[in-house]
N, C-alpha and C positions, 0 to 999 in steps of 0.2 A: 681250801686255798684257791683262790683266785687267781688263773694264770691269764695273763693277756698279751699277743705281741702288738706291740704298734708300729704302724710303718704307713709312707708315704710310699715306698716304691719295696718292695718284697722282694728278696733275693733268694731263687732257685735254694740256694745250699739251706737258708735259714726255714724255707717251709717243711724242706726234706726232716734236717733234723729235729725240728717239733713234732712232726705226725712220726715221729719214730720215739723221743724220748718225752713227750708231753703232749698227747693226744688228745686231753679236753682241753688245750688253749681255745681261747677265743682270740680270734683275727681280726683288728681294730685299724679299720684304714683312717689317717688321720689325714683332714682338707687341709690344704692353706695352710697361712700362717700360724694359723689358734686352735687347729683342729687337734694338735697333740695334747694342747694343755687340758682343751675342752673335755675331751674323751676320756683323760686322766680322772680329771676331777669328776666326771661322771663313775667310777669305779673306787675310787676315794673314800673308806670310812664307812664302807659297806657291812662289817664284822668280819668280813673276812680276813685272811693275812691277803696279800697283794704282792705277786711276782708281774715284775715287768719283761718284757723280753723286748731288744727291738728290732727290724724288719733285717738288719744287716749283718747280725749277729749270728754264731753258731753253737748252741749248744750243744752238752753233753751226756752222757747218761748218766752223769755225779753232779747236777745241777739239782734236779727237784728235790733228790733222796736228801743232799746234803742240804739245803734248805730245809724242808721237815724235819730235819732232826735237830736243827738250830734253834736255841730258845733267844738268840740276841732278837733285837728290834729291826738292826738295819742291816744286810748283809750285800754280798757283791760278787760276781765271778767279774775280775779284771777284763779290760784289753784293752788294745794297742791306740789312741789317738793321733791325730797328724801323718802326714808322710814321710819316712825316712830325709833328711836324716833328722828330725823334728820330733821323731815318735816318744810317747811315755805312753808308760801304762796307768789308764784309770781306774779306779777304783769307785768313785764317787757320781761315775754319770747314772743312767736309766737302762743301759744296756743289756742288760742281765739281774735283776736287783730284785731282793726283798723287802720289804716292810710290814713289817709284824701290827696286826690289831691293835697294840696300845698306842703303837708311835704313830697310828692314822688317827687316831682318836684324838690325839693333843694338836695334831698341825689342821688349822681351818681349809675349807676347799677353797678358801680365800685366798690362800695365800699363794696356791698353783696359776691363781688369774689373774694375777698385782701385776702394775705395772713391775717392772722391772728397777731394782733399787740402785741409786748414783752411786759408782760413775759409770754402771752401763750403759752406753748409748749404742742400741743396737739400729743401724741402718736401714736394717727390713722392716721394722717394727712405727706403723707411727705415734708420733705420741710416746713411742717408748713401752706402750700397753704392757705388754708382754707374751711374746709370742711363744712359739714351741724353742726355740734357740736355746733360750735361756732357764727352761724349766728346769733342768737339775739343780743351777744354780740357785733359785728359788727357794726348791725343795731344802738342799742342803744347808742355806743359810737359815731357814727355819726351824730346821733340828737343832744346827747349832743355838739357837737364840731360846729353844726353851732351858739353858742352861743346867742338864743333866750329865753331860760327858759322855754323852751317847756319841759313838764312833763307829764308821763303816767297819763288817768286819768281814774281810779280802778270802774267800773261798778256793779260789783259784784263778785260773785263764781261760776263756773263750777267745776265741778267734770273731775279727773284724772285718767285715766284706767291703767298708767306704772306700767310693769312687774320691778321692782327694783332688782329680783329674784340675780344678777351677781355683783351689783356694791358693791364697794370696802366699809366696814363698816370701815375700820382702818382711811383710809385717809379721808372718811367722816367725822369723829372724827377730825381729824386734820385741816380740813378746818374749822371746828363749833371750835374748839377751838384757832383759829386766829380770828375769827368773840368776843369771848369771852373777850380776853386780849384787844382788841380795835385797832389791826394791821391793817389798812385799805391801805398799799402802791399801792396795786394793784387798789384797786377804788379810789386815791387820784386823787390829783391834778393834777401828770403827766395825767390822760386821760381824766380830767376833768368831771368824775363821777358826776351824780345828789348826792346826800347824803342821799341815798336809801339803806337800807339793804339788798335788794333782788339783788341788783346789786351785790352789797358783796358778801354774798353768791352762787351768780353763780359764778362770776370770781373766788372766793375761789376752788369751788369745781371743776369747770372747768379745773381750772391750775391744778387738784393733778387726773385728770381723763385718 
């Protein structure tokens, strides 16, 4: 098993509890805009299985145990997205995740470094390339599209250390209130979305980020 944390800025609590309950991670600083994806795809389809962790995050000591003993493909410990009162629990991002050997083996490392698929239009990104933002969503639409019914499957909670301090409360509002009316175009059928709320609400708040 292949454990890696990736982070652009490392939070005291998140080093703590690795060198306590996963002590061969490898600590992947990611640059810039593309540095996450890059690094990704550089550990991608290696024969290993592939635990992600990332810099913000707080594991536990039911993290690795309960991933080794998992024979699914794609697993997840939750948590918390957005700042109050905005918050859902994900399941679907990079936070904490496994991915099992066969399901690296079916998705190309292509598809971690695509531009980013419409109607994302990410701000940061030019070109729309595809930066670190949006690599879960990537990820997850990929799984989806090999059409197996392959589904995250939710291990429990970690805790979230994100500064929210800068992101946008209006258009968070506007994403949650497309989520409200029951607007799902962007996780419909064009991208063949699981029928997950947390996909929703990322793609929502993504596209208005």
């Amino acid at each position: 098993m292949l454990v890696c944390c990736f982070y652009s800025s490392l939070r005291d609590e998140t080093a703590e509890a690795i060198a306590q309950f996963a002590p061969e991670t490898e600590f992947v600083y990611t640059e810039g805009l593309y540095g996450y994806p890059e690094e990704l795809a550089a550990r991608w389809d290696t024969g290993e299985v592939l635990v992600t962790i990332e810099g913000d995050k707080i594991i536990t000591a039911d993290v690795l145990p309960s991933f080794e003993k998992c024979d699914r493909d794609w697993c997840n410990f939750s948590s918390p997205i957005f700042p109050p009162p905005f918050s859902v629990e994900c399941s679907t991002g990079l936070g904490c995740t496994k991915f099992s050997v066969n399901l690296q083996s079916q998705i190309s490392i292509s598809e971690l470094l695509r531009a980013d698929r419409s109607p994302i239009e990410c701000r940061e990104c030019p070109n729309y390339r595809g930066c670190w933002k949006h690599l879960d969503n990537r990820i997850n639409v990929a799984i989806a599209m090999l059409d197996q019914g392959i589904e995250v499957h939710d291990h429990g909670h970690i805790e979230h250390l994100h500064d929210y301090t800068d992101w946008r409360t209006k258009e968070m509002l506007s994403a949650r209130e497309l989520i409200a009316v029951g607007e799902n175009s962007l996780a419909g059928p064009a991208w063949d979305y699981p029928e997950d709320p947390n996909h929703m609400m990322v793609v929502y708040w993504k596209s208005y980020s």
